[in-house]
PyMOL Python script that loads the backbone (N, CA, C, O; Angstrom):
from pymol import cmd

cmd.read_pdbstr("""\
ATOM      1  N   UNK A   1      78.591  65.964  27.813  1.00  0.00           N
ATOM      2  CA  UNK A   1      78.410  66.126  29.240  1.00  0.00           C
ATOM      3  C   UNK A   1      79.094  67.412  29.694  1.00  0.00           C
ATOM      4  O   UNK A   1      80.313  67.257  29.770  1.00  0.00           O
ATOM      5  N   UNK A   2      78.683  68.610  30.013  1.00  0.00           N
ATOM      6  CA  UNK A   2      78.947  69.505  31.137  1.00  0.00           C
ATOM      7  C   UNK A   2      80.496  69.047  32.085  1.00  0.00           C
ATOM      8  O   UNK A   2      80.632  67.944  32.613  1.00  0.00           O
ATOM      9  N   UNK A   3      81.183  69.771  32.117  1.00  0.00           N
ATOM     10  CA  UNK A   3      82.200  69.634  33.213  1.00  0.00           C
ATOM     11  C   UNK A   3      81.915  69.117  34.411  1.00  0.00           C
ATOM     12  O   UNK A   3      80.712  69.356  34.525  1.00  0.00           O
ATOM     13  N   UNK A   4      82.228  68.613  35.283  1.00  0.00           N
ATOM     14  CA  UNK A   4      81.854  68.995  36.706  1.00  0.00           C
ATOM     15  C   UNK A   4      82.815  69.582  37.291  1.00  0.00           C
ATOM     16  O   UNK A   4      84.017  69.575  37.029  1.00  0.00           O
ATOM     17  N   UNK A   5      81.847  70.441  38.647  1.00  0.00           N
ATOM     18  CA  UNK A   5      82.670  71.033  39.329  1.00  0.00           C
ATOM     19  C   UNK A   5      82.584  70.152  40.351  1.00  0.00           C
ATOM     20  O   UNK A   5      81.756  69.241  40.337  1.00  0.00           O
ATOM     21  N   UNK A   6      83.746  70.413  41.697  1.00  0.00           N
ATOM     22  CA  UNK A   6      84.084  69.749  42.495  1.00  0.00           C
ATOM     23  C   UNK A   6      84.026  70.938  43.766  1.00  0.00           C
ATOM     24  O   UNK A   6      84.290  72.112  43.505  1.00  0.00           O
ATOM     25  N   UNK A   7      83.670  70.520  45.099  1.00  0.00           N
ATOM     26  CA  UNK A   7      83.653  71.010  46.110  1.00  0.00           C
ATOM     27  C   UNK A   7      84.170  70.099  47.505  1.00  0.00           C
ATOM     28  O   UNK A   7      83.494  69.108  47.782  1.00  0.00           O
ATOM     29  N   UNK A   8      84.754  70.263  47.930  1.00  0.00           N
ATOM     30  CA  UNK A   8      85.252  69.530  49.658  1.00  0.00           C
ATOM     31  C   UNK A   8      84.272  69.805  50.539  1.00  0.00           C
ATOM     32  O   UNK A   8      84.076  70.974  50.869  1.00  0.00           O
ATOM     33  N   UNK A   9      83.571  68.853  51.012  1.00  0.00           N
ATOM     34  CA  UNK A   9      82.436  68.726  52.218  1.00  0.00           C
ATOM     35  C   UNK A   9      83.074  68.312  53.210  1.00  0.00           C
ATOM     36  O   UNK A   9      83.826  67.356  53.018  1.00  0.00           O
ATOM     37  N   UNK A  10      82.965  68.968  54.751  1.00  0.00           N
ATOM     38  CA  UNK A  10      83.439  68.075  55.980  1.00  0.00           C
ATOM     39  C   UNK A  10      82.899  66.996  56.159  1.00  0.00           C
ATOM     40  O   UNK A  10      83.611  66.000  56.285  1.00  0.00           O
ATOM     41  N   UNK A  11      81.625  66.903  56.215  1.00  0.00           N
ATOM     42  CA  UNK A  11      81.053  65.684  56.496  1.00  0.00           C
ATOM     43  C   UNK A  11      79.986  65.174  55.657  1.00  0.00           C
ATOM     44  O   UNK A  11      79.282  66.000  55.077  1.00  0.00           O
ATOM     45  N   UNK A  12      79.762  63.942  55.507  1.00  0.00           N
ATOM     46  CA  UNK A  12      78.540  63.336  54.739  1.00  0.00           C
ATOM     47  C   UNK A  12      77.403  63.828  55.461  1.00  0.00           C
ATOM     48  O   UNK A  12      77.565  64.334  56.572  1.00  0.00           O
ATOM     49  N   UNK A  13      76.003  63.706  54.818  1.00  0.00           N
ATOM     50  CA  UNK A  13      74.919  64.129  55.211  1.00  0.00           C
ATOM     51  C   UNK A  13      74.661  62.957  56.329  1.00  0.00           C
ATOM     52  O   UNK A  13      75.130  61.841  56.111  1.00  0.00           O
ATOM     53  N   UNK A  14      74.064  63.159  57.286  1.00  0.00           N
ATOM     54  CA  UNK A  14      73.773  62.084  58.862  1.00  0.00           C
ATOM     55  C   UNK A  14      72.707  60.827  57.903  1.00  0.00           C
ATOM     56  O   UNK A  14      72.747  59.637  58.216  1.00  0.00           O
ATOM     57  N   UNK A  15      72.146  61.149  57.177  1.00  0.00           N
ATOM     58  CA  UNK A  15      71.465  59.960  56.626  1.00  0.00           C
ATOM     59  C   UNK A  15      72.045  58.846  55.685  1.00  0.00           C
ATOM     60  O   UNK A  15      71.336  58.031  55.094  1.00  0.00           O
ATOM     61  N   UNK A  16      73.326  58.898  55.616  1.00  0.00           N
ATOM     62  CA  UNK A  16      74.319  58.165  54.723  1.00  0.00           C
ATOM     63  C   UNK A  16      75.365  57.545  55.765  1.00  0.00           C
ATOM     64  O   UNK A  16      76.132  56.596  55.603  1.00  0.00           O
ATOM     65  N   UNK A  17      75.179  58.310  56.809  1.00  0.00           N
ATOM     66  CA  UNK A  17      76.313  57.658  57.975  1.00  0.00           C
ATOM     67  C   UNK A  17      76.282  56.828  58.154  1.00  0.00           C
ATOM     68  O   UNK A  17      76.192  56.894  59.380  1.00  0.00           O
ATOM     69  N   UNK A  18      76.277  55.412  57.833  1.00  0.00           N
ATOM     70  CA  UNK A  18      75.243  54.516  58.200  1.00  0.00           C
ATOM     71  C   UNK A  18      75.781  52.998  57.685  1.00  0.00           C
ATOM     72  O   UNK A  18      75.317  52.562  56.631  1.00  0.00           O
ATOM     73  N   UNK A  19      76.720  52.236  58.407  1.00  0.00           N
ATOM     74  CA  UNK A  19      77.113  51.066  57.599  1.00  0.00           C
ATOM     75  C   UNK A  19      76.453  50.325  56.198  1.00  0.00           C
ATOM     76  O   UNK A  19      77.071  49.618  55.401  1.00  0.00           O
ATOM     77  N   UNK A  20      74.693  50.788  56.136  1.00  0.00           N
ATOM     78  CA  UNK A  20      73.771  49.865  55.609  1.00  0.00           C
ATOM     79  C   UNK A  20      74.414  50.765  54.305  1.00  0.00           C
ATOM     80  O   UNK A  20      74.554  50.204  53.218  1.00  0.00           O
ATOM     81  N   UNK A  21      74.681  51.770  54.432  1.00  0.00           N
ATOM     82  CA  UNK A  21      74.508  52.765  53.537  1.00  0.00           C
ATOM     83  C   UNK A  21      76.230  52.813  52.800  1.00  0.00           C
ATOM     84  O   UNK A  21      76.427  52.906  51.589  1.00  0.00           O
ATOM     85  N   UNK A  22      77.225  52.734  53.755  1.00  0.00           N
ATOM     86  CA  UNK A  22      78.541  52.669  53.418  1.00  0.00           C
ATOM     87  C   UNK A  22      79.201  51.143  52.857  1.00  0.00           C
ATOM     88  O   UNK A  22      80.159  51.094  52.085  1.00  0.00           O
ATOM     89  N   UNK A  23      78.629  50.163  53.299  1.00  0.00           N
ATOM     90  CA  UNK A  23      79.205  49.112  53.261  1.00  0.00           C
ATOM     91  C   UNK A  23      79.175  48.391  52.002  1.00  0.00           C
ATOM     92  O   UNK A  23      78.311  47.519  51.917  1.00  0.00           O
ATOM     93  N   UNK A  24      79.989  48.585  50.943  1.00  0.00           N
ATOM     94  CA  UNK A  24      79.828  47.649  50.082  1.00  0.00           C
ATOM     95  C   UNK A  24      80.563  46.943  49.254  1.00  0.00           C
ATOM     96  O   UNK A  24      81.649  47.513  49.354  1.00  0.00           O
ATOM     97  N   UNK A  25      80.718  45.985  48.417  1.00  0.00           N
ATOM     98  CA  UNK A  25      81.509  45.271  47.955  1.00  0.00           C
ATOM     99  C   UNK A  25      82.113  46.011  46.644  1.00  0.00           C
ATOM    100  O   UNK A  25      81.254  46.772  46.198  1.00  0.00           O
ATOM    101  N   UNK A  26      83.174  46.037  45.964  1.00  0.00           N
ATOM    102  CA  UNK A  26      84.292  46.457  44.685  1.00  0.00           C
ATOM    103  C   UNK A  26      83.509  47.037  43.518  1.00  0.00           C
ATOM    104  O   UNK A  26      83.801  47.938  42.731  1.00  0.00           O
ATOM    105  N   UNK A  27      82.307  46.178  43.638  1.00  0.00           N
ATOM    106  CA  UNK A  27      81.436  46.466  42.656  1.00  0.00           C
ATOM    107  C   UNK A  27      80.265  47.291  42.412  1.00  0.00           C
ATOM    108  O   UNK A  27      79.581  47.288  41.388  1.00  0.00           O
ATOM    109  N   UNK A  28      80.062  48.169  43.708  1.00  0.00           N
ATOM    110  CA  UNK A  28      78.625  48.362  43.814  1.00  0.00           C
ATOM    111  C   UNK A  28      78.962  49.708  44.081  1.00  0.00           C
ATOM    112  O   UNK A  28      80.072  50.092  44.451  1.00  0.00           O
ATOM    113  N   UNK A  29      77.616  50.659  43.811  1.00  0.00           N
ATOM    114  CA  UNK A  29      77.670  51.694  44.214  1.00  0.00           C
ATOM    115  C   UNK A  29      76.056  52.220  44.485  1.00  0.00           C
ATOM    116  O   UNK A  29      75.073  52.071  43.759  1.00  0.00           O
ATOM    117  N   UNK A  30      76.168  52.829  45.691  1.00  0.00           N
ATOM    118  CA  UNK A  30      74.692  53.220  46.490  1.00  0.00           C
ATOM    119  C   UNK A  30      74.364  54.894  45.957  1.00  0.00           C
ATOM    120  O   UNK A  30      75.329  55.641  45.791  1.00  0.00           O
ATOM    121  N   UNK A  31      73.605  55.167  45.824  1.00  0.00           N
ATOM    122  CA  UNK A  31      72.870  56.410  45.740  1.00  0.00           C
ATOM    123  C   UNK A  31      71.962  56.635  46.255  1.00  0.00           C
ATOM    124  O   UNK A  31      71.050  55.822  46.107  1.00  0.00           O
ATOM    125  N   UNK A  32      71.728  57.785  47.088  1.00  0.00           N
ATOM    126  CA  UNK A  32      70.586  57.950  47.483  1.00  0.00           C
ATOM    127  C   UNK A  32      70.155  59.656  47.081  1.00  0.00           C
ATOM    128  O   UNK A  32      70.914  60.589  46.819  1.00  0.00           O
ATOM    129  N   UNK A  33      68.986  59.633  47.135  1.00  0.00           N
ATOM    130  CA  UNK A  33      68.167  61.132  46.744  1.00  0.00           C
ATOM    131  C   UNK A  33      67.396  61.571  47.617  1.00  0.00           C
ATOM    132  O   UNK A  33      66.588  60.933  48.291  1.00  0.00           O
ATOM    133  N   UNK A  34      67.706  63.080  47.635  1.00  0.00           N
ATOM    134  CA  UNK A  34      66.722  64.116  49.018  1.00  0.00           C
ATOM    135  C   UNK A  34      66.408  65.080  48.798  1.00  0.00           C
ATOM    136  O   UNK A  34      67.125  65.727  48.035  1.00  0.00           O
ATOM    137  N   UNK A  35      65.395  65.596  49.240  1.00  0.00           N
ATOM    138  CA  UNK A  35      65.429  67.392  48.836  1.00  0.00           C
ATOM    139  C   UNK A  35      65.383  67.856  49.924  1.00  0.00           C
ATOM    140  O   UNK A  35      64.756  67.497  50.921  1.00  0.00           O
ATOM    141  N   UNK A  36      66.152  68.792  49.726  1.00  0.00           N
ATOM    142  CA  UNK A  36      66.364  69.859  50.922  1.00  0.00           C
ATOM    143  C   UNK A  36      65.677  71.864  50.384  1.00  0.00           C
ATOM    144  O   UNK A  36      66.352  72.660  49.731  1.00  0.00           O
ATOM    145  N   UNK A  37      64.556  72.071  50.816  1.00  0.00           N
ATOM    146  CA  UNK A  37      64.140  73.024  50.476  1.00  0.00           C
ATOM    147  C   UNK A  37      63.859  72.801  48.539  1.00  0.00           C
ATOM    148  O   UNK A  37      63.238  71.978  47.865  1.00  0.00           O
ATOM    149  N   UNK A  38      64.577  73.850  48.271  1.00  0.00           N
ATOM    150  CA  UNK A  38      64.456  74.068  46.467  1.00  0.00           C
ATOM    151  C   UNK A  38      65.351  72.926  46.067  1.00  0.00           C
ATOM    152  O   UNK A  38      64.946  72.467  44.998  1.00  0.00           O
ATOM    153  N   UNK A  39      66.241  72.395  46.444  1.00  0.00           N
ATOM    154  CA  UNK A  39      67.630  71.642  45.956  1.00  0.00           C
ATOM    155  C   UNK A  39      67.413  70.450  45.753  1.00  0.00           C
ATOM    156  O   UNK A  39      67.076  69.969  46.835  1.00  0.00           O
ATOM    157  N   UNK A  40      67.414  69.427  44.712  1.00  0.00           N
ATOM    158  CA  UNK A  40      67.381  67.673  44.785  1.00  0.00           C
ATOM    159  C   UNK A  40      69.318  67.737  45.023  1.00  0.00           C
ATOM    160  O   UNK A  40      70.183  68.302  44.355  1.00  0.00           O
ATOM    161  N   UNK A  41      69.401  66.884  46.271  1.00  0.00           N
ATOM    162  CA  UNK A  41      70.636  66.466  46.384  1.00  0.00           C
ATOM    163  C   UNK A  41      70.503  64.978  46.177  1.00  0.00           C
ATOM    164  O   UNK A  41      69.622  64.232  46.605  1.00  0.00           O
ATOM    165  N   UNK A  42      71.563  64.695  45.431  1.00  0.00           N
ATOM    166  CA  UNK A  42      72.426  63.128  45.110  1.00  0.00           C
ATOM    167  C   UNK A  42      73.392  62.475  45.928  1.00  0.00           C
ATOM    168  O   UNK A  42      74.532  62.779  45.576  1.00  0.00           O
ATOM    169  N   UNK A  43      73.358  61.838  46.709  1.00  0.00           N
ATOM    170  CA  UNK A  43      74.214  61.269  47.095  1.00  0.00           C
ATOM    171  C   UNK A  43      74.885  60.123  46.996  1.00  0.00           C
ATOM    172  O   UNK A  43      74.223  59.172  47.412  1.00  0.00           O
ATOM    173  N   UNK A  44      76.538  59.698  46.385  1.00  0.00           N
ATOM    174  CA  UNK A  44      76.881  58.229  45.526  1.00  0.00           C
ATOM    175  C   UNK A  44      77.818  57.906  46.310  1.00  0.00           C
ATOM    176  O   UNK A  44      78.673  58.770  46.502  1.00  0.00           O
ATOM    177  N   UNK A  45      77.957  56.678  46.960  1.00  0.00           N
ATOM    178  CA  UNK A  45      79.553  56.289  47.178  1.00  0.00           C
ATOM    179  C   UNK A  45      79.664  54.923  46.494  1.00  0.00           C
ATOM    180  O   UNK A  45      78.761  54.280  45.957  1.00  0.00           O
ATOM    181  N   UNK A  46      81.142  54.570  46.644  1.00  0.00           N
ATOM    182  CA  UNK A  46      81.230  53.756  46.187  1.00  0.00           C
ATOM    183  C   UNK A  46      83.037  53.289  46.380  1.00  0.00           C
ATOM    184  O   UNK A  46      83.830  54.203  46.606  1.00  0.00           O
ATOM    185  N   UNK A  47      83.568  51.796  46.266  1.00  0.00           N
ATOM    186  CA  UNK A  47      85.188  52.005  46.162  1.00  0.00           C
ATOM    187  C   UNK A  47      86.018  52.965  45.191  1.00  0.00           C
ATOM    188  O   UNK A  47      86.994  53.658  45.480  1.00  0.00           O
ATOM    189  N   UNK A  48      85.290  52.804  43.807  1.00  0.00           N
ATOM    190  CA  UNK A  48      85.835  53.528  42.865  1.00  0.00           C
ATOM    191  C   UNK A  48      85.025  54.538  42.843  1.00  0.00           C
ATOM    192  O   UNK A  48      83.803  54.446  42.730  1.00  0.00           O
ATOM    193  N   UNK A  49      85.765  55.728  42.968  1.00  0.00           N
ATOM    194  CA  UNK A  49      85.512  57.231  43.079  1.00  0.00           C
ATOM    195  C   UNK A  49      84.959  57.429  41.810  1.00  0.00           C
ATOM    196  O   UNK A  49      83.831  57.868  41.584  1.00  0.00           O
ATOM    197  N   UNK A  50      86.114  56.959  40.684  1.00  0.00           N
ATOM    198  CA  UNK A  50      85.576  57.754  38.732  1.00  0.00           C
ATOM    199  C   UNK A  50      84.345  56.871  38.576  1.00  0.00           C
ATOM    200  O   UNK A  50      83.644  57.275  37.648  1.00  0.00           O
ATOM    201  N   UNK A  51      84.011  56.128  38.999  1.00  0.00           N
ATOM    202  CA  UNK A  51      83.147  55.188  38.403  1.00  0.00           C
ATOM    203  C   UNK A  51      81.590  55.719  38.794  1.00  0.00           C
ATOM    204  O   UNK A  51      80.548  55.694  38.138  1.00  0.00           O
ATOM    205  N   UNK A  52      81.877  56.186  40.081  1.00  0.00           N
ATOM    206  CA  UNK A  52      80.787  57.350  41.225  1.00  0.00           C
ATOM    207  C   UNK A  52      80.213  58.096  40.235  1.00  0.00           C
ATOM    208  O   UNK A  52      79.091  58.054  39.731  1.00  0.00           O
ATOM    209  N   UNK A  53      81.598  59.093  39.952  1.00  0.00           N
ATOM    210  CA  UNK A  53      81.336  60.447  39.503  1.00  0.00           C
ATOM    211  C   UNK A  53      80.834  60.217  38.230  1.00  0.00           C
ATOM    212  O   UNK A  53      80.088  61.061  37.734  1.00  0.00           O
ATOM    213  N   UNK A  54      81.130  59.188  37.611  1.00  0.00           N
ATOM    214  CA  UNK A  54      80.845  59.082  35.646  1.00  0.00           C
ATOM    215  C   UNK A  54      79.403  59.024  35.714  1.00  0.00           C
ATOM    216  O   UNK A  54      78.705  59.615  34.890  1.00  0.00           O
ATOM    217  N   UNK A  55      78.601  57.868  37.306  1.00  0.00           N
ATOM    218  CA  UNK A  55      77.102  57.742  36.862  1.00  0.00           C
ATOM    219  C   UNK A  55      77.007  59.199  37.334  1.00  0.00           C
ATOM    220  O   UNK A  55      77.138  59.928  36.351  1.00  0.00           O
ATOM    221  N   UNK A  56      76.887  59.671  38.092  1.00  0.00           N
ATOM    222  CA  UNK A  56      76.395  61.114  38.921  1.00  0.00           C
ATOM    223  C   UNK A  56      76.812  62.146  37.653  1.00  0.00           C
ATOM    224  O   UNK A  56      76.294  63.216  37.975  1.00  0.00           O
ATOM    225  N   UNK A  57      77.484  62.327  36.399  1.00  0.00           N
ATOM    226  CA  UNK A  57      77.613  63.030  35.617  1.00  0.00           C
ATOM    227  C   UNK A  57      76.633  62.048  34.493  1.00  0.00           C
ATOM    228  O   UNK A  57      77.189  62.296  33.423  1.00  0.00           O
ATOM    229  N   UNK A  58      76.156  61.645  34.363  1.00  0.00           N
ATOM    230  CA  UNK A  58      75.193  61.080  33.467  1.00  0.00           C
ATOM    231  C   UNK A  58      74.100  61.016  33.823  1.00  0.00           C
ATOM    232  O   UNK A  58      73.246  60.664  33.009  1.00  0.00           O
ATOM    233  N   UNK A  59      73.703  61.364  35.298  1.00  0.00           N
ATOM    234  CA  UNK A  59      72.579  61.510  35.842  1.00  0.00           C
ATOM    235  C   UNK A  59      72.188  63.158  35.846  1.00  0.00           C
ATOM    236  O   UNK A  59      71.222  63.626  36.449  1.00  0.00           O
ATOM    237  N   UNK A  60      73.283  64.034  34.931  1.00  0.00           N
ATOM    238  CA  UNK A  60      73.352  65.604  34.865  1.00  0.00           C
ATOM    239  C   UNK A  60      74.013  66.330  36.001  1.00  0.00           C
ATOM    240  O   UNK A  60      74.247  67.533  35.882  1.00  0.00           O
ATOM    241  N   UNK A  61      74.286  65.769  36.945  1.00  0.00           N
ATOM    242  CA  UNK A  61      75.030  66.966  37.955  1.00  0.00           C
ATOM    243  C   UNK A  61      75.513  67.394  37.644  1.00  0.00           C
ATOM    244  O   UNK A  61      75.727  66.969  36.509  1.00  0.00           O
ATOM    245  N   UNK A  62      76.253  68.517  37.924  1.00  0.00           N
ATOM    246  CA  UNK A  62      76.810  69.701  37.324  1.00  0.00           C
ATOM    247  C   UNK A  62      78.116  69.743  39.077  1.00  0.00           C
ATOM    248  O   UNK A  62      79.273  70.161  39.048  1.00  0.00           O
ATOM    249  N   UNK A  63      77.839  69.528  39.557  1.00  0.00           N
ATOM    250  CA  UNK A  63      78.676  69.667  41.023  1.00  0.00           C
ATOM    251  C   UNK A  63      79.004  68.505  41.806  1.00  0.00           C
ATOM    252  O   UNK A  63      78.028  67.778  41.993  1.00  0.00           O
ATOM    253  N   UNK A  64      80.070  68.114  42.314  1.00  0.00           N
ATOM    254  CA  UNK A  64      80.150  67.161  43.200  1.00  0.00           C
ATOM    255  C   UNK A  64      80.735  67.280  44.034  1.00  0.00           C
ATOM    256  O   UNK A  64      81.900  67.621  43.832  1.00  0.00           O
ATOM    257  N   UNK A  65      80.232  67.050  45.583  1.00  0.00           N
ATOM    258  CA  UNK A  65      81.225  67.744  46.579  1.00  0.00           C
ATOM    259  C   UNK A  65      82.063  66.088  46.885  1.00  0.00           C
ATOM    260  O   UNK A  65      81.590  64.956  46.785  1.00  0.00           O
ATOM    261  N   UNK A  66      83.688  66.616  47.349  1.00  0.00           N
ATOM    262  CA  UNK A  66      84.096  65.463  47.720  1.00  0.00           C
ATOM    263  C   UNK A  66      84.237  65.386  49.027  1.00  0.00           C
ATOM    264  O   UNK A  66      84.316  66.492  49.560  1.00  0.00           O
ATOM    265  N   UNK A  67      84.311  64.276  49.899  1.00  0.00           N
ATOM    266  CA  UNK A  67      84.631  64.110  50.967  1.00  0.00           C
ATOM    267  C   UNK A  67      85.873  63.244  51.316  1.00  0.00           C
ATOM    268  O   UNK A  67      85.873  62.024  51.474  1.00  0.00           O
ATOM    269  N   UNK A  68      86.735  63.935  51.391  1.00  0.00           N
ATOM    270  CA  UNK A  68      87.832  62.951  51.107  1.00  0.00           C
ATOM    271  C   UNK A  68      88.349  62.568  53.142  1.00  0.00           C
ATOM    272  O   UNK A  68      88.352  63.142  54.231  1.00  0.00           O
ATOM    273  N   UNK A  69      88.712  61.188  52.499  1.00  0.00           N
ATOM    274  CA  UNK A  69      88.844  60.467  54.111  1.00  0.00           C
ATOM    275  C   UNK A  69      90.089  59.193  53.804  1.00  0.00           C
ATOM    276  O   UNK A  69      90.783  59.195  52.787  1.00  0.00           O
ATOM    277  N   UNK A  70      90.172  58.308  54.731  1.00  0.00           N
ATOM    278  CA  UNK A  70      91.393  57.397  54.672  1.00  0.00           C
ATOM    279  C   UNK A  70      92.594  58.044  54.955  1.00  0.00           C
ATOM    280  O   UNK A  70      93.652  57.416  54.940  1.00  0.00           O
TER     281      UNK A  70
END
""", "prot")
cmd.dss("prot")
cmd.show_as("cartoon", "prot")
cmd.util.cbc("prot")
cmd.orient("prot")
């Protein structure tokens, strides 16, 4: 697997804002997919952050921006 790189985002994309989209139990983790112009963006959350990033690096990303909050 490729490294990843890491980037700090202010805010999540407005289509993830979204309890349906944030809310979930210890175990789960949501992804969603978009394209914006040329770009497929990924988007994962989840409680556990490494657990995020391990599928989103097995799915090939190469970048992950964080949004760090709490």
């Amino acid at each position: 697997m490729p490294p990843l790189r890491y980037r700090i985002v202010e805010e999540l994309p407005e289509e993830v804002q979204t309890g349906a989209f944030c809310d979930l139990d210890d175990r789960q983790i949501r992804v969603r997919v978009a394209v914006r112009g040329d770009e497929l963006v990924v988007i994962g959350t989840g409680v556990d952050a490494a657990v995020v990033e391990a599928l989103l690096a097995r799915l090939g990303l190469s970048e992950v921006g964080v949004d760090l909050c709490g």
